[in-house]
C-alpha positions, 0 to 999 in steps of 0.5 A, a space after each residue: 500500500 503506497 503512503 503519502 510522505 506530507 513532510 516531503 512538501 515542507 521546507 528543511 531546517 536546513 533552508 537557507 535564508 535569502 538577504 536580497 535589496 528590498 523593493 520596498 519604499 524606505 527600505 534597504 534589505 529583505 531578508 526571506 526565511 523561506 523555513 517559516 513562511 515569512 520575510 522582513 525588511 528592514 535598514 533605512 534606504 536613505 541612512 547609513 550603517 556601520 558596514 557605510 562607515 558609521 563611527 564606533 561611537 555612533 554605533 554604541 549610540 544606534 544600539 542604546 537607543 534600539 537595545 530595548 525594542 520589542 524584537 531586539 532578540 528576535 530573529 523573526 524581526 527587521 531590527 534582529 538582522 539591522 543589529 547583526 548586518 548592518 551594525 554588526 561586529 564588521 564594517 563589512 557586509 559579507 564578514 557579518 553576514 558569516 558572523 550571523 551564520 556562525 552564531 545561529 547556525 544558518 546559511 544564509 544566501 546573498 543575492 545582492 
């Protein structure tokens, strides 16, 4: 008797997420998290970040006014990946986006 597999049409842990340009107004990444059905877009397309050449004193201030926001912890939200890529450890996308990878055990696709 042949069974139907259900779990074939659902997406793997192993997924990798998609950090793409947003095309939406005002914003400068999208990021797809294909896993969970759901995506976010975050970063002012406008502002500049650390990774455009902020200074470390205007990083320490972008992170104490943003530490206390609903998300900060959250993966599942815009300012998650605007903290870990776009003020993160490097000045440089790429080395950011391998930090990120390390620390939640993800790959992630850049589709820049």
């Amino acid at each position: 008797m042949y069974k139907s597999n259900k779990s074939e049409n659902k997406k793997t842990k192993d997924e990798p997420i998609i950090l793409k340009k947003s095309n939406r107004k005002g914003k400068r990444f999208f990021i797809s998290m294909p896993e969970f059905g759901h995506s976010h877009h975050f970063g002012s397309d406008v502002g500049k970040t650390y990774i455009d050449g902020r200074t470390d004193k205007e990083k320490e201030a972008w992170i104490k006014r943003h530490k206390d926001d609903k998300n900060w912890n959250n993966k599942h939200s815009g300012i998650y990946y605007s903290r870990h890529l776009l003020w993160g450890k490097f000045r440089d996308l790429k080395k950011n986006v391998k930090e990120l990878e390390k620390k939640d055990k993800v790959k992630i696709i850049i589709d820049i």
